[in-house]
C-alpha positions in Angstrom: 15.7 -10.1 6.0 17.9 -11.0 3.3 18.0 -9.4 -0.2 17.9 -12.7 -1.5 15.0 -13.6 0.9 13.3 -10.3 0.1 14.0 -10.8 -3.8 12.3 -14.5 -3.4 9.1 -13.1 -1.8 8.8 -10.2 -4.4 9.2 -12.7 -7.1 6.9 -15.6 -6.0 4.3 -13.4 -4.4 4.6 -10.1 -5.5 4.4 -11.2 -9.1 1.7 -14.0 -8.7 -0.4 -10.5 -7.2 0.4 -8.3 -10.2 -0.8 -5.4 -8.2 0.8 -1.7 -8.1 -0.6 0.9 -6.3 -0.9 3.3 -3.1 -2.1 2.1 0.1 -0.6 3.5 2.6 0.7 7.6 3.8 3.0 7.5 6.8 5.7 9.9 7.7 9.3 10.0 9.0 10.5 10.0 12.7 8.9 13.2 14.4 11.4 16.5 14.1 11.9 19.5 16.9 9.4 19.6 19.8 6.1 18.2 20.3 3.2 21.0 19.6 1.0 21.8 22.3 -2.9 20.8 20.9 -6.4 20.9 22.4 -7.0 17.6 23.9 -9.3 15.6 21.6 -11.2 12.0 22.2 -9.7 9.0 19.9 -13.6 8.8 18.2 -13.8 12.0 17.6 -10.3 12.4 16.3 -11.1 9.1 13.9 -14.7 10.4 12.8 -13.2 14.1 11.9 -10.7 11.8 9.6 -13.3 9.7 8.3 -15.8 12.3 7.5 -13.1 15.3 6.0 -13.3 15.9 2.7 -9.6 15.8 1.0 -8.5 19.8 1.0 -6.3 21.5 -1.7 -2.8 20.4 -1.2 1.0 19.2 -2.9 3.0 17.4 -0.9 5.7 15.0 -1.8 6.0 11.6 -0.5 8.9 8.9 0.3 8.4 5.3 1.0 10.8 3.2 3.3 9.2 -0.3 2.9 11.0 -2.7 5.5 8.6 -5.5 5.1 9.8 -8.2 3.4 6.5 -9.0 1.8 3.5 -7.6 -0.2 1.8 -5.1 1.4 -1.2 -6.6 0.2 -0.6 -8.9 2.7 -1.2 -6.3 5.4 -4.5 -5.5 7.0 -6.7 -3.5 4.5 -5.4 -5.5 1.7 -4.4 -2.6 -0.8 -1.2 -2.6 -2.5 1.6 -0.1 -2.8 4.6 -0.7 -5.3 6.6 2.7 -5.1 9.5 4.5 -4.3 8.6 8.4 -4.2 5.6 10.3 -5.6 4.2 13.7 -6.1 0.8 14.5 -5.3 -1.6 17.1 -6.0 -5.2 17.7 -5.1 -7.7 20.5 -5.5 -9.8 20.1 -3.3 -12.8 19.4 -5.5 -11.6 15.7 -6.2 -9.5 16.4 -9.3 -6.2 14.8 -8.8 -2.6 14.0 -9.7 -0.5 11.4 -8.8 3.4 11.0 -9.8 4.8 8.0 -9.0 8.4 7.1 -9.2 9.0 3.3 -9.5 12.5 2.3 -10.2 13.8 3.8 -13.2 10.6 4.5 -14.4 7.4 7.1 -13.4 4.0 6.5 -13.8 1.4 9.5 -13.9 -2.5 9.6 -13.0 -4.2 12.8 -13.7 -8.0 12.7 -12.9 -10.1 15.6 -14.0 -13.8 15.6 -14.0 -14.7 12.0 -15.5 -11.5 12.3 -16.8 -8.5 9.8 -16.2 -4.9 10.2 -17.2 -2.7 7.1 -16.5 0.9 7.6 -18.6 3.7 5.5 -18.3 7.4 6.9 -19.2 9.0 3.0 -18.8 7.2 2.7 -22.7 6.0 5.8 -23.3 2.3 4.6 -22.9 -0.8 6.6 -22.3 -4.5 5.6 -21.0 -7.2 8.1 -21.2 -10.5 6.7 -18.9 -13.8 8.2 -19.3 -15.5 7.4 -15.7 -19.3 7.7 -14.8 -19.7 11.2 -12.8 -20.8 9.2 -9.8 -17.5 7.5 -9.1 -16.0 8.1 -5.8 -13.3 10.6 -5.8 -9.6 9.4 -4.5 -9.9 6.5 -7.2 -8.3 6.3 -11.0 -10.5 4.6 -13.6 -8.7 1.0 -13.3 -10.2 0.9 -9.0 -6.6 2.3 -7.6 -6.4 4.5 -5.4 -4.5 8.0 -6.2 -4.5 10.3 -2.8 -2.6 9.2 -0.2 -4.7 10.9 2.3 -7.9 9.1 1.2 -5.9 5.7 1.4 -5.0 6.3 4.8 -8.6 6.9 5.4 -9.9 3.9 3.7 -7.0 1.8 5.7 -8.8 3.4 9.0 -11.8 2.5 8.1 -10.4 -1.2 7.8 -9.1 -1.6 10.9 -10.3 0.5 13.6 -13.3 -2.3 14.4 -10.5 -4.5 15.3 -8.2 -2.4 17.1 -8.1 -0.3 20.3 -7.8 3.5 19.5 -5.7 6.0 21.0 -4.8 9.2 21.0 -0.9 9.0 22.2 0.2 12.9 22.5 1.4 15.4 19.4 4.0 15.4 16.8 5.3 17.6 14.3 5.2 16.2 10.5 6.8 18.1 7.7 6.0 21.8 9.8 2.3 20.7 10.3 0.9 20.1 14.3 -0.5 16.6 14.1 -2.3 14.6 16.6 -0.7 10.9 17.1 -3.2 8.3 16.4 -2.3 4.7 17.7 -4.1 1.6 16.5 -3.3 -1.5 18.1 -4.9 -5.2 18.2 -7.4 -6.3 19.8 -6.0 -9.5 21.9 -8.1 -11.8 19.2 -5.9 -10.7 16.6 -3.4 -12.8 15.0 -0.8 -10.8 13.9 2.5 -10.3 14.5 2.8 -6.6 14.3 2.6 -4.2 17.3 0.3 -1.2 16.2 0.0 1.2 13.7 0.1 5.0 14.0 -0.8 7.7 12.0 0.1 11.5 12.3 -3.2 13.6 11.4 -3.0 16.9 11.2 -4.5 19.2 13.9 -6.2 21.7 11.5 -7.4 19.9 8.3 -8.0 16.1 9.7 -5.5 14.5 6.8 -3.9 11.8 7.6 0.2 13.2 7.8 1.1 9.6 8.8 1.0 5.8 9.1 3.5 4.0 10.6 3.6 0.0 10.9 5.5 -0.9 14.2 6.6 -4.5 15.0 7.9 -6.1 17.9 11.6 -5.7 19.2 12.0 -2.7 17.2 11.6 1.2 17.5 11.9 1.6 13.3 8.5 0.8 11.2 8.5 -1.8 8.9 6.7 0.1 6.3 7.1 4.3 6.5 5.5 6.4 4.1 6.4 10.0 4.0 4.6 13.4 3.1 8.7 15.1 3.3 6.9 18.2 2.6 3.0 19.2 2.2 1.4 23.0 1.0 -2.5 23.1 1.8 -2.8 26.0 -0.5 -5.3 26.2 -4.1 -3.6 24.5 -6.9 -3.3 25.7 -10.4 -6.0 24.5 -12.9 -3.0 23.7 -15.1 -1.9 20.7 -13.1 -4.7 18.8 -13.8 -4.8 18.9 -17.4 -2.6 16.2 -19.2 -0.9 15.9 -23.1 0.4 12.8 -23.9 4.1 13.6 -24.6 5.5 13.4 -28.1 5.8 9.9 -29.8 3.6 8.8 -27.0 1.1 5.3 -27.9 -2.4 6.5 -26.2 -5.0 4.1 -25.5 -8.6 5.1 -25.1 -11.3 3.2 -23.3 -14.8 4.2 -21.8 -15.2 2.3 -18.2 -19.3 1.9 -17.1 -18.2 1.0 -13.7 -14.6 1.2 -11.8 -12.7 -1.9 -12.9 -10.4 -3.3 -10.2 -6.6 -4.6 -10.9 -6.0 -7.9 -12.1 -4.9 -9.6 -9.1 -5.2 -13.2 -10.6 -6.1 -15.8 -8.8 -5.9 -14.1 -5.5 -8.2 -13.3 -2.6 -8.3 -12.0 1.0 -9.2 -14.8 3.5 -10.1 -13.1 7.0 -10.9 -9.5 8.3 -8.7 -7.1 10.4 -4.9 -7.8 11.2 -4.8 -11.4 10.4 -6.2 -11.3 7.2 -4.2 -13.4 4.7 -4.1 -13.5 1.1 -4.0 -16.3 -0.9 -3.6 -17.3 -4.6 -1.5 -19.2 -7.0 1.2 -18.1 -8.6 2.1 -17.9 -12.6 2.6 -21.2 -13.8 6.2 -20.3 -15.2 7.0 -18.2 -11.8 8.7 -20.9 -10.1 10.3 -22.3 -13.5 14.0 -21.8 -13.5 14.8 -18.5 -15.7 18.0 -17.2 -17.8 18.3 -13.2 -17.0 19.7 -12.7 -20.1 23.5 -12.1 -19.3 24.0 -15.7 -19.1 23.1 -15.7 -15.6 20.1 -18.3 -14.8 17.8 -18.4 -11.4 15.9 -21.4 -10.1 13.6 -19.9 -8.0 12.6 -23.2 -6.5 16.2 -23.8 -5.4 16.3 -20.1 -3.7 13.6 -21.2 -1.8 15.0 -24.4 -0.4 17.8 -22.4 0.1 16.5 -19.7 2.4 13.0 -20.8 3.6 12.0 -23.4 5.8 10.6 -26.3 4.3 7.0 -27.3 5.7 4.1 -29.8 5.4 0.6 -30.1 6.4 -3.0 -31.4 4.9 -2.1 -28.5 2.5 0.6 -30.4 0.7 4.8 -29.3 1.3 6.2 -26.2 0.2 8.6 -23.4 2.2 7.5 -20.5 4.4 9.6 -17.2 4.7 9.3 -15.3 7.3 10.1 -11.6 8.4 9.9 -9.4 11.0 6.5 -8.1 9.5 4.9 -10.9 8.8 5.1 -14.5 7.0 4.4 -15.9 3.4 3.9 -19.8 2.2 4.9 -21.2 -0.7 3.4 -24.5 -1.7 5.1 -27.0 -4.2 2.2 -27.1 -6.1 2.0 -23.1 -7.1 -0.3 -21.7 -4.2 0.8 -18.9 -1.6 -0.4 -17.5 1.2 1.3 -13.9 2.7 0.3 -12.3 6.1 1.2 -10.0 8.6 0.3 -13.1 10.6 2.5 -16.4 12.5 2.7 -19.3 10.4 -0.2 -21.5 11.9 -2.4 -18.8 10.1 -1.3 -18.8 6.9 -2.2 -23.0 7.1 -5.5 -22.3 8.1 -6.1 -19.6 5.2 -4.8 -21.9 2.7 -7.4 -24.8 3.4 -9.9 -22.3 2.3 -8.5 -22.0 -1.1 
């Protein structure tokens, strides 16, 4: 896909979703030999995952997104908007998150029904009281801050609408892993292949998630653990002082409250579930970028999509190797991991 493409669908959908988070934990190409593991049943193997508590760890991750569109468009629905990030768990659900988007980092410390969420692109903190009884793996604001628990929660998605396997070993950043292939069932609508994930032979955390298309051996979306220690962490890395000069913000959350995704939903189950919404009203307004440069993002989209019609009005559809998204005339959108006819059918529901 072409930057411009790419920059088109990040600014018409990706905005209009208004989403940033961590969905996914995959890792890179498999290095040195594959380990020799006890043979183990795919149920079992996806149970053990499902049912393992998140051990002590600190591992560092990489993203290499390939897709072309927002990963909420994926099956599971949950977002990721990152390009590294540092992670640290106890063991005992106290957490901490460093995530490095562009030029900026974003932090999430949780400690007891305490959250930390500090921002260093305005030098902005949050500090969250939660109720004790939230679940563990989420920040005050409903995102999720482990990696290995939203690999889980991505499992726990999809595997009704997938055939499991267990496809052989790998080794993922010095840890034996079992290879764990999910692919769609033939009802599916979606235009990717399967997804795998690495888990690792001794503590059942998920080491990696791969989404595979067709005609191609490299994932569209790749999340990395480059390195991982599952070793006690110091009590130290979960406490958090807002740095100097820093503007905090305190608020007391009753319940967990979920992003603002606008006027957005999830139309469908499994791998051809589409989101939908309508965009900002000024999103596809032509804009000045304030070196005397101006974008009509309207124009960018009769330039590289493909104009279409339908009872759901005209507008363009852009489409990738990973997936497809539909932009109306009128505002609306619909993005999938899904052919074209889908996105149609998803959009007479809104």
């Amino acid at each position: 896909m072409q930057p411009k493409t790419k920059a088109i669908t990040a600014a018409v959908t990706g905005s209009a979703l208004g989403v940033a988070g961590l969905a996914w934990l995959a890792m890179p190409a498999t290095a040195g030999e594959a380990p020799q593991l006890p043979s183990i049943s795919a149920e079992e193997l996806v149970q053990s995952v499902l049912s393992t508590k998140t051990p002590a760890l600190d591992g560092t991750v990489k993203v290499d997104n390939n897709l072309g569109l927002p990963t909420t468009a994926l099956p599971g629905g949950t977002s990721l908007s990152l390009d590294a990030a540092h992670v640290y768990n106890d063991g005992n659900g106290d957490s901490k998150l460093s995530i490095e988007q562009g030029q900026a980092d974003t932090t999430v410390v949780h400690n007891g029904n305490t959250v930390w969420t500090y921002s260093s692109k305005d030098n902005t903190a949050t500090k969250a009281t939660v109720p004790a009884d939230i679940a563990r793996g989420e920040t005050g604001d409903g995102q999720v801050s482990d990696p290995a628990a939203a690999a889980t929660q991505l499992l726990a998605k999809i595997r009704e609408s997938s055939t499991v396997n267990v496809e052989g070993t790998a080794r993922v950043a010095g840890r034996a892993a079992y290879e764990l292939v999910l692919t769609p069932k033939p009802t599916e609508r979606t235009m990717l292949r399967e997804v795998r994930v690495a888990v690792d032979s001794e503590t059942r955390t998920p080491l990696r998630l791969a989404v595979m298309t067709y005609g191609t051996a490299d994932p569209a979306l790749q999340i990395a653990f480059s390195d991982i220690d599952f070793a006690a962490q110091p009590a130290s890395e979960f406490q958090f002082t807002p740095p100097q000069g820093a503007k905090v913000t305190e608020k007391q959350a009753e319940v967990p409250q979920k992003p603002d995704t606008g006027d957005t939903k999830v139309v469908g189950e499994g791998w051809d579930s589409v989101v939908v919404g309508t965009v900002p009203a000024d999103t596809l307004q032509p804009k000045n970028d304030g070196k005397g440069q101006s974008m009509d993002p309207r124009k960018l989209l009769s330039q590289f999509g493909k104009p279409v019609s339908g009872a759901f009005g005209s507008g363009y559809v852009i489409s990738t190797k990973a997936g497809t998204a539909l932009i109306t005339d009128d505002g609306r959108f619909a993005a999938g991991a899904v052919p074209q006819q889908v996105l149609i059918d998803a959009l007479g529901t809104k």
